[in-house]
C-alpha positions in Angstrom: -76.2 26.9 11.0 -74.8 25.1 8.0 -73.1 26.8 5.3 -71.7 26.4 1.7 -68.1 25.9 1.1 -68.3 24.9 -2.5 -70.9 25.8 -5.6 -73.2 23.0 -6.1 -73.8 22.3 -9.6 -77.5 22.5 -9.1 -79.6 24.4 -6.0 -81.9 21.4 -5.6 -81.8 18.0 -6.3 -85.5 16.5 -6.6 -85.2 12.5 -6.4 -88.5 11.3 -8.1 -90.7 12.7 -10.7 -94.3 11.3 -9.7 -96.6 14.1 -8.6 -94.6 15.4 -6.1 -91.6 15.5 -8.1 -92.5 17.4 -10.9 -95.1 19.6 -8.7 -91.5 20.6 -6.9 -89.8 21.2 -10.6 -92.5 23.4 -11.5 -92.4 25.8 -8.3 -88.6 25.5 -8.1 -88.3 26.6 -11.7 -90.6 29.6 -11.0 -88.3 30.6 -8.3 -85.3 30.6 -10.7 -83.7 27.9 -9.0 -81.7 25.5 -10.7 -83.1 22.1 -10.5 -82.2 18.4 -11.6 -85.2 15.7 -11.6 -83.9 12.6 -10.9 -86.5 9.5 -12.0 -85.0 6.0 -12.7 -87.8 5.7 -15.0 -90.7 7.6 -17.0 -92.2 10.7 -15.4 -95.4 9.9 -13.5 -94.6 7.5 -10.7 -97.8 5.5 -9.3 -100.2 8.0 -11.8 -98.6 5.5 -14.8 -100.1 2.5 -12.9 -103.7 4.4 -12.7 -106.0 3.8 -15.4 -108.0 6.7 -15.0 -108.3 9.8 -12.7 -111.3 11.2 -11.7 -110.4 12.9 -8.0 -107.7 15.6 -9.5 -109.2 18.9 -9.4 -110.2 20.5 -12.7 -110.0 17.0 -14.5 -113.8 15.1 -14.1 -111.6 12.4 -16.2 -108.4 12.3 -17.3 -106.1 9.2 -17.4 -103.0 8.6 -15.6 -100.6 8.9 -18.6 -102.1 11.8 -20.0 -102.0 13.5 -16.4 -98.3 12.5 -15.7 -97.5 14.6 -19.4 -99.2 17.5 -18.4 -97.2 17.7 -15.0 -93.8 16.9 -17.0 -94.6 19.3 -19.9 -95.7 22.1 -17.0 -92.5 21.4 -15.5 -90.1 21.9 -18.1 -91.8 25.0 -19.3 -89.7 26.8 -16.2 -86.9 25.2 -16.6 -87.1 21.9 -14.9 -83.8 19.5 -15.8 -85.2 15.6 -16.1 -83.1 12.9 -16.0 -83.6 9.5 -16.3 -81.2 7.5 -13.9 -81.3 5.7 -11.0 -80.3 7.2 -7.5 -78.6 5.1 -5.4 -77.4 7.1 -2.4 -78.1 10.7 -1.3 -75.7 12.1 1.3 -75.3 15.7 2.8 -71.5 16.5 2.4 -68.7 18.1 5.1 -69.1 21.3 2.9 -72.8 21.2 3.3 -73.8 20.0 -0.1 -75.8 17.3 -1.1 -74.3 14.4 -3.6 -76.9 12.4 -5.2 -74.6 9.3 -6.6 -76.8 7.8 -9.8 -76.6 4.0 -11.3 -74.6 5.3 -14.3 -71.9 6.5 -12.2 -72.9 10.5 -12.7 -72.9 12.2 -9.6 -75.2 15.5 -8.9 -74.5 18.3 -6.1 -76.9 20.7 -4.7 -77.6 23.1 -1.5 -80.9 21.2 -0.9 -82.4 18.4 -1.9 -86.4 16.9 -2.2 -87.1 13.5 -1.8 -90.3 12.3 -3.5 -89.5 9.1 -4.6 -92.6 7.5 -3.0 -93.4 4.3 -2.0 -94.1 1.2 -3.5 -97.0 -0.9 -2.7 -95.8 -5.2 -1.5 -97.3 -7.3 -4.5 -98.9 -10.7 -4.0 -96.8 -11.9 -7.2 -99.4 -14.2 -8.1 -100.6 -14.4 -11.9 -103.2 -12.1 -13.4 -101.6 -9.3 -11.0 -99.6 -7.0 -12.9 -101.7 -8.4 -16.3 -104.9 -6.7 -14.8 -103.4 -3.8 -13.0 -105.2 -1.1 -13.7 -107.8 -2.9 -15.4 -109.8 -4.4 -11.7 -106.5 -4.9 -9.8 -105.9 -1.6 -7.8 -103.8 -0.6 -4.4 -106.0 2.2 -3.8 -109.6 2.2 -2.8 -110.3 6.0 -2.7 -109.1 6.5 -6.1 -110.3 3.5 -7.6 -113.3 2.8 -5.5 -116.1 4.9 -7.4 -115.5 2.9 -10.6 -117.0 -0.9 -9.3 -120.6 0.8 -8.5 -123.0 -2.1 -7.6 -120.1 -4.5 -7.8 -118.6 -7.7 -6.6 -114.9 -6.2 -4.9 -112.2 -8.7 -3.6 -110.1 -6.7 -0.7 -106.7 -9.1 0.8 -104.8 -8.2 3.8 -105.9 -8.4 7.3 -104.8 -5.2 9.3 -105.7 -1.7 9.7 -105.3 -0.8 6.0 -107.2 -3.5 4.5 -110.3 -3.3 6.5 -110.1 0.2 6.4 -110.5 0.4 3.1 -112.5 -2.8 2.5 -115.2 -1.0 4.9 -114.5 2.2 2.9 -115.3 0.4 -0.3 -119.1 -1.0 0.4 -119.7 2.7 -0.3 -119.6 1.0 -3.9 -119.6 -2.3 -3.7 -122.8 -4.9 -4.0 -121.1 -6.8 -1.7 -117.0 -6.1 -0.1 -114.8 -9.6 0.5 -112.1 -9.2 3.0 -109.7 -12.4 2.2 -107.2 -13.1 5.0 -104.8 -15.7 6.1 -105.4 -16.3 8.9 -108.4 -17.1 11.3 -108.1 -13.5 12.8 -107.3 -10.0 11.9 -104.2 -7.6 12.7 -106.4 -4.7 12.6 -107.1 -2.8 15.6 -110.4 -3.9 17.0 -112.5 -0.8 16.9 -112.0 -1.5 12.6 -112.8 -4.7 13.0 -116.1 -4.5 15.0 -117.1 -2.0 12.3 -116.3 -3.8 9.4 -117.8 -7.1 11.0 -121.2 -5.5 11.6 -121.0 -3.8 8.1 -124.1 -5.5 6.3 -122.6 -5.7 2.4 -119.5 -7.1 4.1 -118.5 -10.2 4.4 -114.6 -12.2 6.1 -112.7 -15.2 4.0 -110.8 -16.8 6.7 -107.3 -19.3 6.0 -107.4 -18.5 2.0 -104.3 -16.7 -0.2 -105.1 -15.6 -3.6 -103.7 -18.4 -5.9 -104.3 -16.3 -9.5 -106.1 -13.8 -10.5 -108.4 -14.2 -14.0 -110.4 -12.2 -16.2 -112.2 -12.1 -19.4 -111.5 -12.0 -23.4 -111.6 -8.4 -22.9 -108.4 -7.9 -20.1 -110.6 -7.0 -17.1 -110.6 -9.3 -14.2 -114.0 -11.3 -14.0 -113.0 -13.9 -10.4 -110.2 -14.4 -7.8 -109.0 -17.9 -7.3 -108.4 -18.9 -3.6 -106.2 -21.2 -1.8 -107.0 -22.1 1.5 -104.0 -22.1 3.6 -104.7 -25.7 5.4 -106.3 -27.9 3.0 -104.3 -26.6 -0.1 -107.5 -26.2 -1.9 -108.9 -24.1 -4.3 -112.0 -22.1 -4.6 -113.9 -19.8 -7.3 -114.4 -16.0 -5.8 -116.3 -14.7 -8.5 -115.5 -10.7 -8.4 -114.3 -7.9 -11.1 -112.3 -5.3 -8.6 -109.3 -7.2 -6.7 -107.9 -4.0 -4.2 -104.2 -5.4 -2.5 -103.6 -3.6 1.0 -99.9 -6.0 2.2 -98.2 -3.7 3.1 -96.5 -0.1 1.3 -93.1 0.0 1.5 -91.4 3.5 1.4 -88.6 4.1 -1.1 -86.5 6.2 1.8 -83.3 3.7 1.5 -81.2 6.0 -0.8 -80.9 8.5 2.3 -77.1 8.0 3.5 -77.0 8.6 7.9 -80.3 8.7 10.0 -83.1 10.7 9.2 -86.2 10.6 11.4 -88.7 8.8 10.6 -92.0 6.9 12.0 -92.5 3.2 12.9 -93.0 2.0 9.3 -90.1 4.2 7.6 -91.6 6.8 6.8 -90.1 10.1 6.8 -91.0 12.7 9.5 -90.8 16.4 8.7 -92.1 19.7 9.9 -94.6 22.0 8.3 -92.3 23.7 6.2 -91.5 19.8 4.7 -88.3 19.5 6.2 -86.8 16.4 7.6 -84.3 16.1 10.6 -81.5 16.6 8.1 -81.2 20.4 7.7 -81.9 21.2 4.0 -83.6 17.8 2.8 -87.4 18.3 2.1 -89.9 15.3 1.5 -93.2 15.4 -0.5 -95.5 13.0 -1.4 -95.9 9.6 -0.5 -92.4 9.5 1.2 -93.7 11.7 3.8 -95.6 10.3 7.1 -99.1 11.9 7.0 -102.5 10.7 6.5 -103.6 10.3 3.0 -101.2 9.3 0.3 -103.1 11.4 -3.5 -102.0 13.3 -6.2 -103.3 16.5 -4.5 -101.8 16.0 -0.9 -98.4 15.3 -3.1 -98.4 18.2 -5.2 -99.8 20.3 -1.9 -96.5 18.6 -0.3 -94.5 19.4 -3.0 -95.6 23.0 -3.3 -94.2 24.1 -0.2 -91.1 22.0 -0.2 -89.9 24.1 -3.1 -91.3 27.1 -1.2 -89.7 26.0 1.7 -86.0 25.5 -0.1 -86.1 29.1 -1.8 -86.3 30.5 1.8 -83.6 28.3 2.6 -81.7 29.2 0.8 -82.2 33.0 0.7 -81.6 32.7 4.2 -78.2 30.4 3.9 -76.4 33.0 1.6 -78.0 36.1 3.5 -75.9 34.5 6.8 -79.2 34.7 8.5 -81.2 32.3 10.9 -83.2 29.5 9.4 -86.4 29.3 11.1 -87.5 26.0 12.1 -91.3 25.2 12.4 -91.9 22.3 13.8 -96.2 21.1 13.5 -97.9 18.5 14.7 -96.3 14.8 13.8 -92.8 16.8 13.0 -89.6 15.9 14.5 -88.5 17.6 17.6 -85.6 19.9 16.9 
């Protein structure tokens, strides 16, 4: 069992401060444990790049800003630490402490640690993106789907994800384009067959998305297409654009191996903890199903759980339990 040789400066470091993050802060502070939020940027994490929220419980509408402020402001009210810096490398010490080394050359020590730093979604970098993010350009089709009713929706990629959620979206949509790449799909068959037969569905074979443009009033209006062999381009009139390339989880700050599944991300048990005794994951970081503000903060809540019982247990001398659920590491 490990053990503490030397007094961390903090009892848990939480990397991040989207959902998960500050859903950690809040239940470590009301556990009177001494936390440090690490965030390289503004509190909120992917709810900043949400227009508006309609799928968090007890808000019918809310918008993403506004939400992040809440969780910040609840957060703090326990006594919460924020900082804004960049983490470049987290590392469990010989002493059994962990040293989160940060971009401004400050270093933080802890007995635990949270990692909640998310993932990021692969951008097409192609104009009109990031301009009408949030305003018909969206990376998530069960929060944003609701809001293009009886509309024309755009969905690119071409494997499990995209026609997942491009079927998922004629729950909405008029009429659902799937634009690929190639002349066949990556996703496994039994998607494809039911996307193929869907009715209000239709497949753009050998076409990229060259720009993305919209109106006098910022929301995206059509999709211009490049197809991949001729080089020309081609007018998709639609007003929601959903990108499903690829998510890439931000797990590279983790010094030594941690287990994790095919696509990096982290593997844990049910009590949130990864392979690495004393390092939690919540949120998007985490391998699981769904990737929403409530799975996050539902993560999050028994991570910080999770580390108080840690660490009763590591200064009582006694065992640390280790439950290991379905999809967890094997100990």
């Amino acid at each position: 069992m490990d053990s503490l040789t030397e007094t961390p400066d903090y009892d848990v470091i939480i990397i991040g401060a989207g959902p998960a993050g500050m859903t950690a802060a809040l239940y470590a502070g009301r556990s009177m444990l001494r936390a440090v939020v690490l965030e390289r940027g503004i509190s909120g994490g992917e709810l900043l790049n949400t227009e508006i929220i309609e799928d968090y419980p007890g808000f019918e509408h809310i918008k993403g800003w506004d939400l992040a402020q809440r969780f910040e402001s609840h957060a703090k009210k326990f006594g919460a630490e924020f900082v804004q810096d960049t983490v470049l490398t987290l590392e469990k010490l010989e002493d059994g402490n962990f040293l989160a080394t940060a971009e401004s050359g400050a270093t933080y020590r802890a007995a635990t640690a949270i990692i909640t730093s998310g993932g990021t979604p692969i951008k097409l970098g192609v104009p009109g993106e990031l301009e009408y993010a949030g305003k018909g350009v969206s990376y998530c089709a069960i929060c944003d789907g609701a809001f293009f009713k009886d509309q024309v929706i755009a969905v690119i990629g071409g494997g499990d994800a995209a026609v997942e959620e491009a079927d998922f979206l004629t729950r909405y949509g008029a009429k659902v384009y799937l634009v690929h790449r190639r002349d066949e799909l990556r996703a496994s068959k039994i998607l494809q067959k039911r996307l193929i037969e869907n009715p209000k569905a239709e497949l753009i074979w050998n076409k990229v998305v060259d720009r993305i443009e919209g109106d006098d009033k910022g929301l995206v209006r059509k999709v211009m297409l490049r197809d991949v062999n001729t080089h020309e381009i081609s007018t998709l009139e639609a007003t929601g654009v959903f990108i499903f390339v690829g998510f890439r989880p931000n797990t590279g700050i983790i010094t030594g191996h941690v287990d994790h599944d095919e696509m990096g991300y982290l593997r844990t048990d049910m009590n949130m903890e990864t392979s690495i005794p004393g390092l939690f994951a919540a949120g998007d970081v985490r391998a699981q199903l769904t990737r929403q503000v409530t799975t996050a903060a539902g993560d999050a809540t028994t991570a910080a759980i999770a580390v108080e019982k840690y660490l009763t247990s590591l200064r009582s001398g006694a065992a640390i339990p280790v439950i290991v659920g379905t999809g967890g590491y094997s100990a």
